[in-house]
C-alpha positions in Angstrom: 18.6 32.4 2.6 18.7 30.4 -1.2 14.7 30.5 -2.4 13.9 26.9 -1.6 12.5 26.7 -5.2 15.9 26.2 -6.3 16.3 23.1 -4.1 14.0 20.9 -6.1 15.4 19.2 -8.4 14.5 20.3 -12.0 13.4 17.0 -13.5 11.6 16.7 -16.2 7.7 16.4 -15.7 5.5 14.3 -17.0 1.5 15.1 -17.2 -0.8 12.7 -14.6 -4.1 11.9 -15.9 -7.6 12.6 -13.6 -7.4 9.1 -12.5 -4.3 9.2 -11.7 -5.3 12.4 -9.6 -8.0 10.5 -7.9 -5.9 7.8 -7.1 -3.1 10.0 -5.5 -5.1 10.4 -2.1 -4.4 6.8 -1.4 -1.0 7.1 -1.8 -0.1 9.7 0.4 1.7 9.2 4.1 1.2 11.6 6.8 4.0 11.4 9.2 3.0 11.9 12.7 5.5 13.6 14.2 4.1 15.3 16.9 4.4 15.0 20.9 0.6 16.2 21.3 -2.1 13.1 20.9 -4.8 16.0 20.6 -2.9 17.1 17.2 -2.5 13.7 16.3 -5.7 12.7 16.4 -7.1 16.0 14.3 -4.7 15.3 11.9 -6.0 12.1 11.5 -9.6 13.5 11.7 -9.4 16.0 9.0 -7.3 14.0 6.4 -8.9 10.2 7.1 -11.9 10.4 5.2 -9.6 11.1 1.6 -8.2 7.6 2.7 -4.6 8.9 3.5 -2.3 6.5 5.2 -0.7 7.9 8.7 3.2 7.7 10.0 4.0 7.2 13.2 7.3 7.3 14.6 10.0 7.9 16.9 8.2 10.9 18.3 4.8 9.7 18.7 5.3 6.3 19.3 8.2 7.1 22.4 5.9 9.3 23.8 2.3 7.6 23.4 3.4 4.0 22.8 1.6 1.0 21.2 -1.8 2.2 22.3 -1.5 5.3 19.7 -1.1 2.5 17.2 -4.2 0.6 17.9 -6.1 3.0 18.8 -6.4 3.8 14.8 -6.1 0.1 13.5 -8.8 -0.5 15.3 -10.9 1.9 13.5 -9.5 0.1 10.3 -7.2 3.3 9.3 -3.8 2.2 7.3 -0.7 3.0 10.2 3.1 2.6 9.0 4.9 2.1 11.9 8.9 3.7 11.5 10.7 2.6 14.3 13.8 1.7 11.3 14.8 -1.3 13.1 18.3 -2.2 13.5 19.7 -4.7 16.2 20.6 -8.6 16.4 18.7 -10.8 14.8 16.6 -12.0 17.7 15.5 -8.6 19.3 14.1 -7.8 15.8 12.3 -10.2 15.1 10.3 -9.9 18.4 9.9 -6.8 18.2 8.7 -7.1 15.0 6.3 -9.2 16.0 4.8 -6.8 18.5 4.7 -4.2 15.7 2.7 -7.0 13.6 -0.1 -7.5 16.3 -0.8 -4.2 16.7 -2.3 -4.4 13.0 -0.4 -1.8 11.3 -0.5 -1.4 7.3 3.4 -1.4 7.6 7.0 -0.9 9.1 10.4 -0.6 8.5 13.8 -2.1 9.2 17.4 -0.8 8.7 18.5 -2.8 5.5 22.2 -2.2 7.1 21.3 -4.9 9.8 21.9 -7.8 7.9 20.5 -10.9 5.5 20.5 -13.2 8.8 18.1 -10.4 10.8 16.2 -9.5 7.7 15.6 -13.0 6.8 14.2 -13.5 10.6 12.3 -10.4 11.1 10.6 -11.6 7.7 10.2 -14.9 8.8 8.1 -14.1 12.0 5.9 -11.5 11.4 4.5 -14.6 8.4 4.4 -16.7 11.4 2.5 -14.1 13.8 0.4 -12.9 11.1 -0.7 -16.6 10.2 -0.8 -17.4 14.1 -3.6 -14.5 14.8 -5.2 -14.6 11.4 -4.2 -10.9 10.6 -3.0 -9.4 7.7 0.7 -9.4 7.2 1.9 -6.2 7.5 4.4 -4.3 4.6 8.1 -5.0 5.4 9.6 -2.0 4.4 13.7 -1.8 4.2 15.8 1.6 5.0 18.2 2.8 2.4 19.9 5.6 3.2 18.0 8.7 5.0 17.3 11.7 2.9 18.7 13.8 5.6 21.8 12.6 4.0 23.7 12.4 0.9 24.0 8.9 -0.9 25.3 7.9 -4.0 22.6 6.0 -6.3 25.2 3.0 -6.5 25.2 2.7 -2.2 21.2 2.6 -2.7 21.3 -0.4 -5.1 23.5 -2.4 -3.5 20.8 -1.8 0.2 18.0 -2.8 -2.6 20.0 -5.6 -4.1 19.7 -7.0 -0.1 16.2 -5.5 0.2 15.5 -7.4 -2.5 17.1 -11.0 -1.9 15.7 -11.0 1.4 12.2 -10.7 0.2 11.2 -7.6 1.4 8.3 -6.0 0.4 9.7 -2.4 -0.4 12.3 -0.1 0.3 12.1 3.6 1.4 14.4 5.9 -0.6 14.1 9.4 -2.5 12.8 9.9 -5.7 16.5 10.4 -6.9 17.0 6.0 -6.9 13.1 5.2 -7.7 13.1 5.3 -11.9 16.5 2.9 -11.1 15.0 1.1 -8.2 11.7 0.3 -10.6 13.9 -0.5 -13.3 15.7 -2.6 -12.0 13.4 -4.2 -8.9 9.9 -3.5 -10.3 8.4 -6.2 -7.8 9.3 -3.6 -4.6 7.3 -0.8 -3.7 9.1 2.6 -3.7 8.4 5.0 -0.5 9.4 8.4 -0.8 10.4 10.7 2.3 11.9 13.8 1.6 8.8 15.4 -0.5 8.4 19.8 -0.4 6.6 21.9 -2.8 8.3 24.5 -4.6 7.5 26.6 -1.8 8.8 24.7 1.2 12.0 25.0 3.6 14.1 22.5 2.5 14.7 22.3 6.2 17.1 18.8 7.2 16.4 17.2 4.4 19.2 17.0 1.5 17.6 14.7 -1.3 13.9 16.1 -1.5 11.6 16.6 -4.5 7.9 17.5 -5.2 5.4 15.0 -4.9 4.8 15.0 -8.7 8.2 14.5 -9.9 7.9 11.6 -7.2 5.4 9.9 -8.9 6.7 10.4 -12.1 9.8 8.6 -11.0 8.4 5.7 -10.2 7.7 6.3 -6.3 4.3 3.9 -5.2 3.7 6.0 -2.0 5.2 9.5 -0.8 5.7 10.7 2.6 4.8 14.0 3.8 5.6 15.5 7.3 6.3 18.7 7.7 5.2 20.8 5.1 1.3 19.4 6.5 1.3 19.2 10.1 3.0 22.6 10.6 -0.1 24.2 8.7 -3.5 25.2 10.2 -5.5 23.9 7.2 -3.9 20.1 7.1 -6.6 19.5 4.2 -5.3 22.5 2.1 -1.9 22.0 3.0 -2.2 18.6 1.5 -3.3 19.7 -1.3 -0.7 22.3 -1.9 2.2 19.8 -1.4 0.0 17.0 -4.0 -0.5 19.4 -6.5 3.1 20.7 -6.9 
């Protein structure tokens, strides 16, 4: 087996001040990807308080639904809802919807689907947010996964879409974000994919630390695995922030 240290891409790095290291709490995702709600919920327990923003997706929400969801927007903690939407135009926009009234922070939508289903989805979570006087969830558009390889010229051309249709952000690897930001400074970069030097590289193919994230440009980083397979999520956290 290769040393997963080798995986990471040797970019160059660039020091973070202390309030930038305050800061990086806030900008951390958990993902939730877990089939038990007990584990969900300490995972949220333990890592809440540093004001971490949670994941919840396929896993969680097929198994636990829509309640799991408001059961922490109701206690006013940030959920990103990753359900990647990608269907006609109509279905996603109601569904959408549904994602918007349960309060969540944000969610994401396959840029593949389309300018006319983009333009929609964008269209009526506005109206529903306006409609129930709630915030307006993030509208967060789908690149290409980092479970897979992508050329940097495929991601721009998503963004380019991302970006006409008036999307809020796009999730890609640190790899596109310095030419995402250059390019598109108005969206917000979310980056999957992140492993200290230490991690399994696992099914991931474009992954980096969380530091050369940042550096690139990334506005928020998502971190699964290499947390919620610990016993100490608060230390494990802090491992993967600090690499």
């Amino acid at each position: 087996m290769k040393n997963p240290k080798s995986q990471i891409p040797n970019y160059k790095q660039i020091p973070i001040s202390n309030d930038q290291n305050s800061k990086l709490w806030e900008k951390l995702i958990v993902a939730l990807d877990l089939d038990s709600e007990k584990e969900i919920e300490k995972v949220v327990k333990e890592l809440s308080p540093k004001n971490v923003k949670f994941k919840i997706g396929s896993i969680a929400f097929t198994k636990f639904g829509p309640e799991l969801v408001r059961k922490f927007t109701k206690k006013n903690i940030d959920i990103f809802v990753d359900l990647k939407l990608y269907d006609i135009p109509n279905t996603m926009k109601e569904t959408a919807r549904v994602i918007a009234e349960m309060g969540c922070w944000a969610f994401t939508v396959h840029i593949k689907s389309g300018q006319e289903a983009l333009a929609a989805v964008r269209d009526e979570v506005k109206k529903a947010a306006e409609e129930k006087n709630i915030r307006r969830p993030l509208m967060l558009g789908v690149t290409e996964l980092t479970s897979s390889k992508a050329s940097l010229e495929d991601v721009l051309k998503l963004v380019t879409l991302a970006n006409d249709a008036s999307l809020d952000g796009v999730i890609a690897s640190a790899q596109e974000a310095q030419a995402i930001k250059a390019k598109f400074n108005n969206l917000k970069v979310i980056t999957p994919g992140i492993r200290s030097a230490f991690d399994e590289k696992g099914d991931q193919e474009r992954i980096t630390t969380a530091k050369t994230a940042f550096n690139s440009g990334a506005d928020y980083i998502v971190i699964g695995r290499p947390i919620i397979s610990k016993k100490d999520y608060l230390k494990a956290a802090e491992e993967v922030l600090s690499a």
